[in-house]
C-alpha positions in Angstrom: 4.0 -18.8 4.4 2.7 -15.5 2.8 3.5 -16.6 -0.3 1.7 -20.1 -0.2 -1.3 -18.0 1.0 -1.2 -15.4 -2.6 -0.8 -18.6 -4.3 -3.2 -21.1 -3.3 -6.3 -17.8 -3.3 -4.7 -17.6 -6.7 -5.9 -21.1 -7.7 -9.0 -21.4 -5.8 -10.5 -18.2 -7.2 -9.5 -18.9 -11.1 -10.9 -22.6 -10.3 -13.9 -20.7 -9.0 -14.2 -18.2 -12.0 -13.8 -21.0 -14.2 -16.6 -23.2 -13.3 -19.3 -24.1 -15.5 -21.4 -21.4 -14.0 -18.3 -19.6 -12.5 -18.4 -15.7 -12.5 -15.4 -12.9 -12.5 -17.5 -12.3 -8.6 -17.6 -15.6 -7.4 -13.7 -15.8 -7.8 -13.3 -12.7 -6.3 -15.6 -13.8 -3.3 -13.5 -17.1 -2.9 -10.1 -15.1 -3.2 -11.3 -12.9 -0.5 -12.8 -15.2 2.0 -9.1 -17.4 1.7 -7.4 -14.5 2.4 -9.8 -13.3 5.5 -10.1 -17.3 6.8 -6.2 -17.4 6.3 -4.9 -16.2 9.5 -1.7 -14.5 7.1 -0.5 -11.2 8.1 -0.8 -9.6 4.3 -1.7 -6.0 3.9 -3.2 -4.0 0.9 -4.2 -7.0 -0.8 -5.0 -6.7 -4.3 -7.3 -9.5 -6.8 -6.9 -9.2 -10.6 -9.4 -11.5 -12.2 -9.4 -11.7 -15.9 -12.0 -13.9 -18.0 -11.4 -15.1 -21.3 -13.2 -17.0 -24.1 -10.9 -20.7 -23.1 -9.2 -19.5 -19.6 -9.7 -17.3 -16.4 -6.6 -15.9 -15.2 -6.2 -14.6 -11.5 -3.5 -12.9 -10.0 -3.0 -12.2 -6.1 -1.0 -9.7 -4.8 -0.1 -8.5 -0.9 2.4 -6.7 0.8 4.1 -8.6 4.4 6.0 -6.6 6.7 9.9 -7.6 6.8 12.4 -8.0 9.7 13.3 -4.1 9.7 10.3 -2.5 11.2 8.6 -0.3 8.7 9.4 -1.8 5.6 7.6 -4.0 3.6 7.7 -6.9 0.8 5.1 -7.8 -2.3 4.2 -11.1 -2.9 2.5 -12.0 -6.1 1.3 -15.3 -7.5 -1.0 -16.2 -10.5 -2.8 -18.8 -11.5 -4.3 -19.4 -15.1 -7.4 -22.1 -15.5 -9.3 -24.0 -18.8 -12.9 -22.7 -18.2 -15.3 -25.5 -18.5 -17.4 -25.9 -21.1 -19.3 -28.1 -23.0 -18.3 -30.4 -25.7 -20.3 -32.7 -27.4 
């Protein structure tokens, strides 16, 4: 489930990001209200967001607590979007 979580914040925020008016902030705001409205039980969650000339690139990161009490697990997922632009 966790996983499904890092990935789907991963594609909404690089969607987000790479809108036409799309910011590095605005996919950072979207990755952090899917994780808060997720219900998931991640911890230290972490957002990269990187914005190129063609693509935005976002990668989501959180640790899950495991069976064994006291131990924990790192998901990761990333997502890579065209930007939109204009073409004539």
């Amino acid at each position: 489930y966790n996983d499904r979580i890092v990935h789907a914040a991963a594609r909404e925020a690089a969607v987000d990001a790479a809108s036409w008016d799309g910011t590095e902030s605005a996919g950072q705001e979207t990755a952090d209200e899917y994780l808060a409205d997720s219900g998931s039980d991640l911890s230290n969650t972490e957002v990269k967001i990187t914005v190129g000339a063609t693509e935005v690139t976002v990668t989501v990161s959180g640790d899950v607590m495991t069976l064994l009490p006291g131990f924990t697990k790192r998901v990761s997922a990333t997502a890579t979007v065209p930007r939109e632009r204009f073409a004539q």
